[in-house]
Every structure is written in structure tokens, then in C-alpha cells.
C-alpha positions as CSV (number, residue, x, y, z in Angstrom):
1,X,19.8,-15.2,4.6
2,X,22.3,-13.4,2.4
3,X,26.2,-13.2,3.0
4,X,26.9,-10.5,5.7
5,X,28.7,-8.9,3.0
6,X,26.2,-8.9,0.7
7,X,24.0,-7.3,3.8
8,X,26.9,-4.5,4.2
9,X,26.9,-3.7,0.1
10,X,23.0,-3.3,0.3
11,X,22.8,-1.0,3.0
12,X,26.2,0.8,1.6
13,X,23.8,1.3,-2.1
14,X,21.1,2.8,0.2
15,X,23.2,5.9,1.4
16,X,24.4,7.0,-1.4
17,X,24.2,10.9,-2.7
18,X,21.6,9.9,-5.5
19,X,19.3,7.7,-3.6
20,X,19.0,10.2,-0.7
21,X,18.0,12.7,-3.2
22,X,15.2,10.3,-4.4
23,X,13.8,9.3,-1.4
24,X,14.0,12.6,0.2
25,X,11.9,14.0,-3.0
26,X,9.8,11.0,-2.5
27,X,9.2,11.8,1.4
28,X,8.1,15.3,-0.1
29,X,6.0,14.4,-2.6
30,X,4.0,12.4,-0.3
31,X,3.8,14.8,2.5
32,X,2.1,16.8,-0.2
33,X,-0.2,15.2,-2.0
34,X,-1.2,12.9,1.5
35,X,-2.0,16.8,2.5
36,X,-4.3,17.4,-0.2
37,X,-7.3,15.2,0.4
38,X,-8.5,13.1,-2.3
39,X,-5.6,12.7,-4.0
40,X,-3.1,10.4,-1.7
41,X,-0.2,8.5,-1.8
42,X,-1.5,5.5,-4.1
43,X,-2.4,8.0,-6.8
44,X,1.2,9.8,-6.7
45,X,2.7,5.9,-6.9
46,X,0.8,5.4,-9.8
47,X,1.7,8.2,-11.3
48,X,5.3,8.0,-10.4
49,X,5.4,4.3,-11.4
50,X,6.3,4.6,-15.3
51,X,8.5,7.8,-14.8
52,X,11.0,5.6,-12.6
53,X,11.7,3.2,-15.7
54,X,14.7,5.1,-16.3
55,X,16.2,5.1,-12.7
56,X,18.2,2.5,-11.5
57,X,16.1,-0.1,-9.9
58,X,17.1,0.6,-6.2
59,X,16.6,4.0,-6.7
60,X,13.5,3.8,-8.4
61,X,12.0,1.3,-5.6
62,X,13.3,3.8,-2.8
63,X,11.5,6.8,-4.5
64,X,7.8,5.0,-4.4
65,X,8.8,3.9,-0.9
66,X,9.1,7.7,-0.1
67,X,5.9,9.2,-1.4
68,X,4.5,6.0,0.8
69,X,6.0,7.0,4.0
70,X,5.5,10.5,3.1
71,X,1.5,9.9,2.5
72,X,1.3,8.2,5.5
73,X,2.0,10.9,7.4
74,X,0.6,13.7,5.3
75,X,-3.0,12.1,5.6
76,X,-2.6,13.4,9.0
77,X,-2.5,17.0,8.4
78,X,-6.0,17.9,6.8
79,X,-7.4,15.6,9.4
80,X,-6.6,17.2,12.1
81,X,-6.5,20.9,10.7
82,X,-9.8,20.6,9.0
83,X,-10.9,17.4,10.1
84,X,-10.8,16.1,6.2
85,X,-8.7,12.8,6.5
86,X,-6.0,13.6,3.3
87,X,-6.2,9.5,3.5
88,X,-8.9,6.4,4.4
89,X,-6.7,5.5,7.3
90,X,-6.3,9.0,8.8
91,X,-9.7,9.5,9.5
92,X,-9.4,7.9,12.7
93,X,-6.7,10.5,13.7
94,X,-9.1,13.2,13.1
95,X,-11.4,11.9,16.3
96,X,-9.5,13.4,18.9
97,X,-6.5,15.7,16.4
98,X,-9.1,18.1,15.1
99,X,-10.4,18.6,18.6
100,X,-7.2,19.0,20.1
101,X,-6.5,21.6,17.1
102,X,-10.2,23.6,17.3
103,X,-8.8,24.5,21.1
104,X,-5.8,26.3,20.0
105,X,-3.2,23.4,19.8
106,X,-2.9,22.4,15.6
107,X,0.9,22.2,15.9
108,X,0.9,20.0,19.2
109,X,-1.3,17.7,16.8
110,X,0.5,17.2,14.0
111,X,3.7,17.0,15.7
112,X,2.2,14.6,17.9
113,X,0.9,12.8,14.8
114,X,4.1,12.5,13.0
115,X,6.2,11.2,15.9
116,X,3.7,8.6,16.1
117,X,3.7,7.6,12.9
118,X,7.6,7.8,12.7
119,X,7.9,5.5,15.7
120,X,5.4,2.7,14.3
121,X,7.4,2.5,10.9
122,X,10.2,2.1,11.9
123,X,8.8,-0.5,14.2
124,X,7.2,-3.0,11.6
125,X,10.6,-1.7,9.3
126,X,12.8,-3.4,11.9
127,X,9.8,-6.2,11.7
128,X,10.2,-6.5,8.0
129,X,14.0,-6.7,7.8
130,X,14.4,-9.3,11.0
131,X,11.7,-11.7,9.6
132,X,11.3,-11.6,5.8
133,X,14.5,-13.6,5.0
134,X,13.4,-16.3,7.2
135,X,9.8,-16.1,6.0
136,X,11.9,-16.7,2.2
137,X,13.8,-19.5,3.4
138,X,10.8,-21.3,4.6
139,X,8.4,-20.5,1.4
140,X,11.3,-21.6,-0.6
141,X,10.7,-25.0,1.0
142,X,7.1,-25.0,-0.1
143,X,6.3,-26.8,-4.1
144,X,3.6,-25.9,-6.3
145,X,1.0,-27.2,-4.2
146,X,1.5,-25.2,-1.0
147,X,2.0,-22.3,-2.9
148,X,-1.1,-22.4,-4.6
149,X,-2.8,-23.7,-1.5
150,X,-1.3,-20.1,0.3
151,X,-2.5,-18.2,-2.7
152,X,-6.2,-19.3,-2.6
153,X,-6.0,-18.7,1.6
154,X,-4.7,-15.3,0.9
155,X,-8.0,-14.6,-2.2
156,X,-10.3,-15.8,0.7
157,X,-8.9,-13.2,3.4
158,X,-8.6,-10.2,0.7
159,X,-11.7,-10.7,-0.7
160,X,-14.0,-11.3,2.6
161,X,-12.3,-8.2,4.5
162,X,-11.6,-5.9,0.8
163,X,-15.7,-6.0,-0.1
164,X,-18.6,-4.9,1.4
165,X,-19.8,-8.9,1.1
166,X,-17.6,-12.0,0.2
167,X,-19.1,-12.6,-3.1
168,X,-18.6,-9.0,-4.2
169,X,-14.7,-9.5,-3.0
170,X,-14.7,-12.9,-4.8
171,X,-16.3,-11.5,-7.8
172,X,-13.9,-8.7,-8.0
173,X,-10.9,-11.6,-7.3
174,X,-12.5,-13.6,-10.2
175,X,-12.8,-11.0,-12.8
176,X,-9.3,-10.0,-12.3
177,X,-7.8,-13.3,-12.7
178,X,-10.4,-13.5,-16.1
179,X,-8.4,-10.2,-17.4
180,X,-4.7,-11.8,-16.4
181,X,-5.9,-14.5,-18.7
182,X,-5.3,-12.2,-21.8
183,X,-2.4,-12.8,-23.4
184,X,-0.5,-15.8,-23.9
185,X,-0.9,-19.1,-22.4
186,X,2.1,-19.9,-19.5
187,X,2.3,-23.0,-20.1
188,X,1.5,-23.4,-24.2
189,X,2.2,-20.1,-25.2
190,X,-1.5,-20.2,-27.2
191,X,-3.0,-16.6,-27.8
192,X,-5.7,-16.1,-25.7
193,X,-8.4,-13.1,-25.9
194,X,-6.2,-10.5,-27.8
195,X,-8.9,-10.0,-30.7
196,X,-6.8,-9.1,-33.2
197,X,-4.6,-6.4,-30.8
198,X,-0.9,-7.6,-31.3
199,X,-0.2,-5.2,-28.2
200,X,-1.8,-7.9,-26.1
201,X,0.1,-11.0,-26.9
202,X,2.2,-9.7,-23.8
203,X,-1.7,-9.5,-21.7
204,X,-2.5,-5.6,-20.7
205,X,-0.2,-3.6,-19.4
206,X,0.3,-3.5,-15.5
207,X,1.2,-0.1,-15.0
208,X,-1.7,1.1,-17.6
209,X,-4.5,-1.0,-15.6
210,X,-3.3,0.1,-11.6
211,X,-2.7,3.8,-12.9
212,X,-6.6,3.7,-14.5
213,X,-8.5,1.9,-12.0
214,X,-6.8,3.4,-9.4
215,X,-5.6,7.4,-10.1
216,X,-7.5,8.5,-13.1
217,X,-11.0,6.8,-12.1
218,X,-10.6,8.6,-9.0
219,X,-10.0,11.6,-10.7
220,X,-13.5,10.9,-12.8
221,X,-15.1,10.6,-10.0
222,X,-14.5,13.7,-8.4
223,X,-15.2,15.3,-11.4
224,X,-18.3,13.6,-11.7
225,X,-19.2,15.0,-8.1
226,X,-17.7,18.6,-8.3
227,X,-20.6,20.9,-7.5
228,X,-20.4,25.0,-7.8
229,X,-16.8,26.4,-8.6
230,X,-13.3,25.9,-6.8
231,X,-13.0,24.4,-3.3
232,X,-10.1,25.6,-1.5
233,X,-9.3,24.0,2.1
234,X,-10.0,26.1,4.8
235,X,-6.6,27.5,6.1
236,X,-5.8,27.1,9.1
237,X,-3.5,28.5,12.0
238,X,-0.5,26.6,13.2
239,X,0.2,28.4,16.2
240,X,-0.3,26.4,19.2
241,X,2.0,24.3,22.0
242,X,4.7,21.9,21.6
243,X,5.2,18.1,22.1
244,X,6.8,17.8,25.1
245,X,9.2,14.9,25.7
246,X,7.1,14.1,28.8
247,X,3.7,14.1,26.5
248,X,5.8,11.6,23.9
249,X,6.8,9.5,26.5
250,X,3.2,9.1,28.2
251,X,2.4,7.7,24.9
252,X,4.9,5.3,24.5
253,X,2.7,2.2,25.2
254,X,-0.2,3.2,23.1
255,X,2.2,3.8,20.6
256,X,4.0,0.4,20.9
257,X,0.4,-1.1,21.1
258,X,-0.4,0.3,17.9
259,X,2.7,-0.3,16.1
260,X,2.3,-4.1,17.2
261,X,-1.6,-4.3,16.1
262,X,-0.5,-2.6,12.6
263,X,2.3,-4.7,12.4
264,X,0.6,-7.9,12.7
265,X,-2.3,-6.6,10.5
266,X,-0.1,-5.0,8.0
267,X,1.5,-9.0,7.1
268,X,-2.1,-10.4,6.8
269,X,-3.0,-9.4,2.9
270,X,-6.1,-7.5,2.4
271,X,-6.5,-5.9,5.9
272,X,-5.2,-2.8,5.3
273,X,-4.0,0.5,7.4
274,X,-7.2,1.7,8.0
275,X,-9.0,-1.2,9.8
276,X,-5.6,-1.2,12.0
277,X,-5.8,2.3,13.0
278,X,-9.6,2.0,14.1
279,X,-8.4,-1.1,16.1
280,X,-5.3,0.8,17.5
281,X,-7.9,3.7,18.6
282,X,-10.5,1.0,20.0
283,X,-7.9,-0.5,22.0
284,X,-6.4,2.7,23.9
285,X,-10.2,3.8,24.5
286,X,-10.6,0.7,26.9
287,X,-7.5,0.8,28.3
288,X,-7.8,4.9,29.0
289,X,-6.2,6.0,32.3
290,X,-8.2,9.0,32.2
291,X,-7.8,12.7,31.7
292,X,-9.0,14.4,28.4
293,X,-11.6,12.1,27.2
294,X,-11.3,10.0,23.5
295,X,-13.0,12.6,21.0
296,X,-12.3,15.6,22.7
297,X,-8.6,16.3,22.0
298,X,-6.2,13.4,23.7
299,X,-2.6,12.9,22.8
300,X,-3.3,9.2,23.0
301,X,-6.2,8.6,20.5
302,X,-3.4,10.4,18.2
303,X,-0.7,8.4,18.9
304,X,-2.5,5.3,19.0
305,X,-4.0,5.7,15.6
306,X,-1.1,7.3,13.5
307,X,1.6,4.3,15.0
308,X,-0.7,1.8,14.0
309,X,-2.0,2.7,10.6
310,X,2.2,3.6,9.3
311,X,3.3,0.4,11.3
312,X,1.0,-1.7,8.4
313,X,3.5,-0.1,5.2
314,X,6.6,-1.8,6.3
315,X,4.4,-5.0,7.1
316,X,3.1,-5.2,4.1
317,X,6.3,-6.1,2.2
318,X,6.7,-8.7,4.6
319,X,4.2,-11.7,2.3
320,X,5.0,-9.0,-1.0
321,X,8.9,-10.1,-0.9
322,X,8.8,-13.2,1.3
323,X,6.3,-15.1,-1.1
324,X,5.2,-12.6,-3.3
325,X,1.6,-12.0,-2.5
326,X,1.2,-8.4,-1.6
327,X,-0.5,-7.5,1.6
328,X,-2.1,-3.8,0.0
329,X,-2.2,-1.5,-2.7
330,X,0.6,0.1,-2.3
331,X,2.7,-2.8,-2.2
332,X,0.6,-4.5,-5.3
333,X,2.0,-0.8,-7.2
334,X,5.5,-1.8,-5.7
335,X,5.0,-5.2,-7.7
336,X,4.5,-3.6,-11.2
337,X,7.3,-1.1,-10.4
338,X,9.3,-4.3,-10.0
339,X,8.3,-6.0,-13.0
340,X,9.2,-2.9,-14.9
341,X,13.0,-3.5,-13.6
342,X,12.9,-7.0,-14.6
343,X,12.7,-8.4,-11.1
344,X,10.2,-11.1,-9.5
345,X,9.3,-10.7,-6.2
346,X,8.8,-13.8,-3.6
347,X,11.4,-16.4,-1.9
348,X,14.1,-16.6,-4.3
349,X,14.6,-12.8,-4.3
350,X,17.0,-12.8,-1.5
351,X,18.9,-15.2,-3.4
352,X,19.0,-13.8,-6.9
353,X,18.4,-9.9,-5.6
354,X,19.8,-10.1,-1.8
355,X,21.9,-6.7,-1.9
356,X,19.1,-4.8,-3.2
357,X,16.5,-5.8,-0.6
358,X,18.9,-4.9,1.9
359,X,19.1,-1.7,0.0
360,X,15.4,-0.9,0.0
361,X,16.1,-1.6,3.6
362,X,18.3,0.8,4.3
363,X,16.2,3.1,2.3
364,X,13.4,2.6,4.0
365,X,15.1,3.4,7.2
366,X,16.1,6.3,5.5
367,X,12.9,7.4,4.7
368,X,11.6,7.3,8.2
369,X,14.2,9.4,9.7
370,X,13.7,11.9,6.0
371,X,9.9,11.9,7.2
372,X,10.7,13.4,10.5
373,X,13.4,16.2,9.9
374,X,11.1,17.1,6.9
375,X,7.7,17.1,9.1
376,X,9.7,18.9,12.0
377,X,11.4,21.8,9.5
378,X,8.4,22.2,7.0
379,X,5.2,21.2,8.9
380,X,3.4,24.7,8.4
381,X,4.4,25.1,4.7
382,X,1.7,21.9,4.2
383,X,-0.7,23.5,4.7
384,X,-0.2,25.8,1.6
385,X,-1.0,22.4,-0.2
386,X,-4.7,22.3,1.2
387,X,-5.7,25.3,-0.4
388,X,-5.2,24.1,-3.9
389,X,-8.3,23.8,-6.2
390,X,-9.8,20.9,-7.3
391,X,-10.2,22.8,-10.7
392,X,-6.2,22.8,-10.6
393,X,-5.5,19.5,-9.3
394,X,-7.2,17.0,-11.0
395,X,-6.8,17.8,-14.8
396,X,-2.7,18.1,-14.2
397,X,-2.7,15.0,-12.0
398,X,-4.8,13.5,-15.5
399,X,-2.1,15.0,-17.5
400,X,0.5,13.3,-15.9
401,X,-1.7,10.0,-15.9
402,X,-1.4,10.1,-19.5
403,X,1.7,11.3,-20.2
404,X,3.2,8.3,-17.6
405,X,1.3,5.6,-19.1
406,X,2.3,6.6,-22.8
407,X,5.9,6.5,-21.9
408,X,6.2,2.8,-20.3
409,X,4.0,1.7,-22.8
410,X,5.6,3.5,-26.2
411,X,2.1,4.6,-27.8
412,X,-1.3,5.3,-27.4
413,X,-2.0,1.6,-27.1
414,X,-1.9,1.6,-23.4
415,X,-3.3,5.1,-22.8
416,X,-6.8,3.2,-24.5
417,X,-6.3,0.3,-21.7
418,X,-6.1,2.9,-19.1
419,X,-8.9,4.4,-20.0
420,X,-11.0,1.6,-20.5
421,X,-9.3,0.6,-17.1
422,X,-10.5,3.7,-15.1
423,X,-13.9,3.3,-17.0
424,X,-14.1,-0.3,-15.5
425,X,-12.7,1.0,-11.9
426,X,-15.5,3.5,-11.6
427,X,-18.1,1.0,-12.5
428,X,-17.0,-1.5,-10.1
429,X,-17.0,1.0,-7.5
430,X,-20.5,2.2,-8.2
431,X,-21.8,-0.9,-7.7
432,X,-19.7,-1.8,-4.4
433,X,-17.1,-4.5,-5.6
434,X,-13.3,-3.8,-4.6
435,X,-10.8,-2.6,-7.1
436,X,-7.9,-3.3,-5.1
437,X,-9.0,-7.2,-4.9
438,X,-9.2,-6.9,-8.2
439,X,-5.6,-5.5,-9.0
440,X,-4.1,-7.7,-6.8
441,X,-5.5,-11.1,-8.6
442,X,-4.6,-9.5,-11.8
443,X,-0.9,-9.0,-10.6
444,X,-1.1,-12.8,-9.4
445,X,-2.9,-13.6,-12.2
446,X,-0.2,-15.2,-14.0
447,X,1.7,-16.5,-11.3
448,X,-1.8,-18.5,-9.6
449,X,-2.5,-20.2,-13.2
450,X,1.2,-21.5,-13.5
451,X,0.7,-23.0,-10.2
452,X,-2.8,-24.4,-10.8
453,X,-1.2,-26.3,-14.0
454,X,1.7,-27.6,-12.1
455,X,-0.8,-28.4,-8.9
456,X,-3.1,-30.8,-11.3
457,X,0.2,-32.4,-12.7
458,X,1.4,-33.1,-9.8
459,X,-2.1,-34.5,-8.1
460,X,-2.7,-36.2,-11.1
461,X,-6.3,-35.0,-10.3
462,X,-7.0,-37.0,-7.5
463,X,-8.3,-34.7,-4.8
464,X,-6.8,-38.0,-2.5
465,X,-3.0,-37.1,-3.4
466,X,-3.1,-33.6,-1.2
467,X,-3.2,-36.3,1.8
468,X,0.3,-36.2,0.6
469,X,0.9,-32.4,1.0
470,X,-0.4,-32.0,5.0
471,X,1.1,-27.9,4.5
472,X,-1.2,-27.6,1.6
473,X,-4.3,-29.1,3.2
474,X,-4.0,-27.2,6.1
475,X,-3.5,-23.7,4.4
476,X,-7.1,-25.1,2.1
477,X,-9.0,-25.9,4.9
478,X,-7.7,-22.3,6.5
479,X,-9.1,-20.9,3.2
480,X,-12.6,-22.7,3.6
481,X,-12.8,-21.5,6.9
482,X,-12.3,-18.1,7.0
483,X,-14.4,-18.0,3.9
484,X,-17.5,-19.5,5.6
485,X,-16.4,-17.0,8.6
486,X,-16.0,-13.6,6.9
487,X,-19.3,-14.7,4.6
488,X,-21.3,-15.0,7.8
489,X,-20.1,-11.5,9.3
């Protein structure tokens, strides 16, 4: 762990004027587009990723870490006004908010839903900052071997829980790691499948290939679907009753019941926010007290949902910066937006980078408490945001797509590799294999061939020798295993 005073500095970077105005226009920005469904906070990081290069890179960091928090939240608000989940893992919240809204009571949903989903973040936050250091310390203690060993148990989780099979998640893992072979060698520096395109020596660009699999093939695909003309959101009243402190406080252990299963969840890679907040919501059904049934409008299929699915953000950082495998999306986006500042996420990063982790930290913190005075103040104004056309929405959000990508990448090089990207994304999707297991083994894709050289050095290939590295035949056998498991279910 770093020097106390190191600690102090970080968290002294994190309130500053200028930071607060970034993550407060973060938190606002993700309110927003988590409001307008479709659209969601992993498109606006995307976007936002490539306009930050000029930032400073706590700053920069803190601002993506807003629209996060922000969408997390904001996915809540079509669900339950016009039970359209703005986000995957907010369509669980629409089971009993949209109910709760149709009898009259939209504002005692949403307020119910953002003091849940304030509560579980800062929850796994406090999570992330008390056991990421030590989680550093004891990866730091771990050679090429274990490392690699860890990196092949985490393919194996993302790609048996990411895909509808194993073998399309493995597939997707495989051909990602194919594409991070572009470039030049690690360990040779030998040219490798540029054909002819200089622009490649460096392999694609990162922020080029998450913003086109991920924003503009989305963006394809709803206008591939859009039927008839414009489709505003149905408006809807906000007029309705309070949260009481009595009604918050009934809720406390299904909240601290979701914000533990989100939590733990949110540090396995691949889960994801969505699974955790149908797990949350299974959970409270079968431990119901009674009184409004689940589905029909009750307090605690809200609570229990929202706390668990924003409890799994701050978890996710937790393997991203203690051994730099990211637990989701979002936190795969966070990677590139750290390569973009020069910095290396995993172990030695509270080492090399301690005061601004503990910044991000106190940003985050920030963020949580920016989330709720916002939400409380300007709840009503979102949903302005739902009636917004799709007509209007998804050629500006390709405008900026563009525009972003041509600026971190200085031409129209990587504008072509984001389109070919998206082109690839929408394929993959047609036929059911998962982009986001594909992302995340191109972002390791570099990393996980360093470590495969330096793993067959060092074993001299004799599959015998890992009889010397008990850490690393345990975490294999872990792999095999919950390979052979997920493939069965």
C-alpha cells in the first residue's frame, strides 16, 4: 500500500475545482443518455474516450467514471416510467418499478431506485479501495507463470458466462487475441499481418476497435431495425409520493444483500451487472416478508435490483487495477482510456501511479454523492431525454463516433478500422458470439502472448516443470473446470 501521504495527495487531486466539474458533467451525461434507451453508458464511454486525450489523466479517468455511475442509474428511469430498461441490467428494475409507477407512484420509484443504487456503489467503492492494494501486493508476488495461468482462468469464466455457448465465447476470445496479433511481435519486434498498412506496425487502434464494435455497430443496428418514422418515448407523469425514511430503511437489508451479491459478482470478470441484479431480485423474492407482492409494485424488488446491479461498477476495477484483467466493458473502455494516458494497469500501478488511484478514488466517491444531489434536484427534467427521436439520436451520436476516433488517431486511417470494426461487431452479434469477450482478449491480447513466451522459457516446455508452480496449477485446473462446468450448463 502507498505512503499515507501519498494516500492524502490522491484524495486532495480528487476535489479539486476542475475535477468536480468533470465528474459532475460526467454524472450528467450519464443520467442522460442511461435515460434514453438504446443508447447507454458504454456507448457515451466510447464516445467520450478519445475526446479526454487532452485532459489531464486523473481528470480524464474521473469523467468516464461519471457517465458510468451516471448510466447506472439513468437505466432506471425509462424502466420504470415506461417499462423500457434504458440499460441490460435495469430491466430487472422494471418488474416491480413500472408497476409501482402505472398506480400513480413514478417519483416514489425512481427515487427509490436511485437511493438504491447510491447505497450499493458506494458499497463495492469502499470494497474496491479497502482490498485492491492488497489484491496488488499479492499479484505482484505472482511470475509469468501464475499470471498467465490467472489469465487463461479468467478467458474460461468470460467466455462460458459472456456467450450463449462456451465455444461461441471461446471463439469470440480466440478471434480477438488473432486481431491483437497484428502488429509487431513483443518479443522480436517482427511485422506481423499489416499488409502493406504502416498505420499497423503499432497493431489497430484500441479506441477505433471498442468505439466500432461497440457504439457505432449498435447504432447500425438500430438503423437496420427502424420501422415507420420517429419514435418518441411515451412521456410520462412524475407526480406521485415520496420515499420515506421509514420505506428506505425497510429496505436496508435487501439493499445490503444486493450490494454484497453485486459486489462479489462485479470482481469475478465476465459476470456482469445484469446477471447480479436478476440474482439480487431472486434472492429478496424468497426471502419476502410479505405485503405487495414481487411484480406488482414493491419497494424491495427495486431496491434489491438497482443496489446490486451499481454495486458490480466499483467491483469491477477491483481484478482491472489489481492485476489488470478487467471484470466488464466498461472497465475494458477504462483500460484503453488508460493506455491513451500512457499508463498500465495491474499490480505495479500502486507503485508507479499510487496518488492517482487514490485519486480516482476519491472521485469515485465523488461521483456517488454527484449522482444523488443530481437525481434528487433534476429527476423530472430526464425524462425530457426519453422523448428524443431515434431519427435525431443516432446520426449525431455517429457524428461524434467519427469525429472522436479521427482525433486520437490523426487521420482517416482509424475511422476505416472502426468501420470495418462495427462491420465485424454486427456480424458477430448476428450470429450469437460475444463482442465484449472479444474486446477484452484483444485488450489482453498483448499482454497474454508476452506471458505465454516468458511461461515456455521458463518451463522449458516440460508440462512436468508447473509441478514447480503449485499457484499456477491450481488456477489451470480452476480453468479446466469451470470450462467443463459452464460447457455442460
Amino acid at each position: 500500500m502507498p505512503p499515507l501521504e501519498i494516500i492524502l495527495a490522491g484524495f486532495a487531486d480528487a476535489f479539486t475545482l476542475v475535477n468536480l466539474a468533470f465528474v459532475l458533467a460526467g454524472v450528467v451525461m450519464g443520467q442522460v443518455v442511461g435515460a434514453i434507451p438504446g443508447i447507454g453508458p458504454v456507448m457515451a464511454m466510447a464516445i467520450a474516450i478519445p475526446f479526454t486525450f487532452v485532459l489531464d489523466p486523473l481528470v480524464a479517468i474521473s469523467f468516464l467514471v461519471g457517465i458510468n455511475k451516471g448510466g447506472l442509474f439513468g437505466g432506471a428511469i425509462p424502466a420504470v416510467l415506461i417499462n423500457t430498461p434504458g440499460t441490460p441490467d435495469a430491466a430487472a428494475t422494471a418488474l416491480d418499478g413500472h408497476p409501482l409507477a402505472a398506480k400513480g407512484r413514478p417519483n416514489q420509484a425512481t427515487r427509490m431506485a436511485l437511493f438504491a443504487s447510491v447505497t450499493g456503489d458506494t458499497f463495492s467503492d469502499l470494497v474496491l479501495i479497502t482490498c485492491a492494494a492488497p489484491l496488488a501486493t499479492a499479484a505482484l508476488m505472482m511470475g509469468p507463470v501464475e499470471k498467465l495461468a490467472l489469465m487463461l482462468f479468467a478467458f474460461s469464466v468470460i467466455a462460458g458466462l459472456l456467450g450463449d455457448s462456451l465455444a461461441k465465447g471461446l471463439m469470440a476470445a480466440v478471434m480477438g487475441l488473432l486481431l491483437a496479433t497484428v502488429g509487431l511481435d513483443p518479443e522480436q519486434s517482427t511485422p506481423r499481418f499489416y499488409f502493406g498498412y504502416f498505420e499497423l506496425y503499432d497493431g489497430p487502434p484500441l479506441v477505433a476497435v471498442a468505439i466500432g464494435m461497440l457504439a457505432v455497430a449498435e447504432i447500425f443496428r438500430r438503423m437496420a431495425g427502424a420501422r415507420g418514422g420517429p419514435r418518441p418515448a411515451v412521456a410520462a407523469s412524475t407526480a406521485g409520493d415520496r420515499v420515506s425514511w421509514a420505506d428506505y430503511w425497510g429496505c436496508r437489508w435487501v439493499m445490503a444483500r444486493g450490494a454484497v451479491i453485486g459486489t462479489v459478482l462485479g470482481a469475478i470478470p465476465g459476470i456482469g451487472s445484469t446477471a447480479a441484479a436478476f440474482m439480487s431480485y431472486a434472492s429478496a423474492r424468497t426471502s419476502d416478508p410479505g405485503g405487495v407482492p414481487f411484480g406488482e409494485g414493491n419497494l424491495r424488488g427495486i431496491a434489491a435490483t438497482e443496489s446490486a446491479n451499481s454495486a458490480v461498477m466499483g467491483a469491477n476495477l477491483i481484478p482491472l487495477l489489481g492485476i489488470g484483467i478487467p471484470g466488464s466493458i466498461t472497465a475494458a473502455l477504462l483500460i484503453s482510456a488508460f493506455t491513451i494516458h500512457g499508463i498500465q494497469p495491474g499490480p505495479l500501478l500502486f507503485q508507479t501511479q499510487g496518488q492517482l488511484i487514490y485519486g480516482l478514488f476519491g472521485a469515485m466517491l465523488m461521483a456517488n454523492l454527484s449522482n444523488l444531489l443530481i437525481g434528487l434536484v433534476s429527476l423530472r427534467a430526464w425524462t425530457v431525454a426519453l422523448r428524443a427521436p431515434d431519427s435525431f439520436i443516432l446520426p449525431a451520436a455517429l457524428v461524434f463516433c467519427i469525429a472522436g476516433v479521427y482525433v486520437s488517431t490523426g487521420g482517416m486511417f482509424g475511422v476505416a478500422v472502426m468501420l470495418i470494426s462495427a462491420l465485424l461487431g454486427w456480424a458477430m452479434g448476428a450470429v450469437g458470439l460475444p463482442v465484449v469477450a472479444f474486446i477484452i482478449a484483444f485488450f489482453l491480447g498483448a499482454q497474454f502472448e508476452s506471458l505465454l513466451s516468458q511461461t515456455l522459457v521458463i518451463v522449458d516446455g516440460k508440462p512436468a516443470a508447473l509441478m514447480e508452480h503449485p499457484i499456477a496449477l491450481v488456477l489451470l485446473l480452476a480453468a479446466i473446470g469451470t470450462a467443463i462446468w459452464l460447457g455442460r450448463r
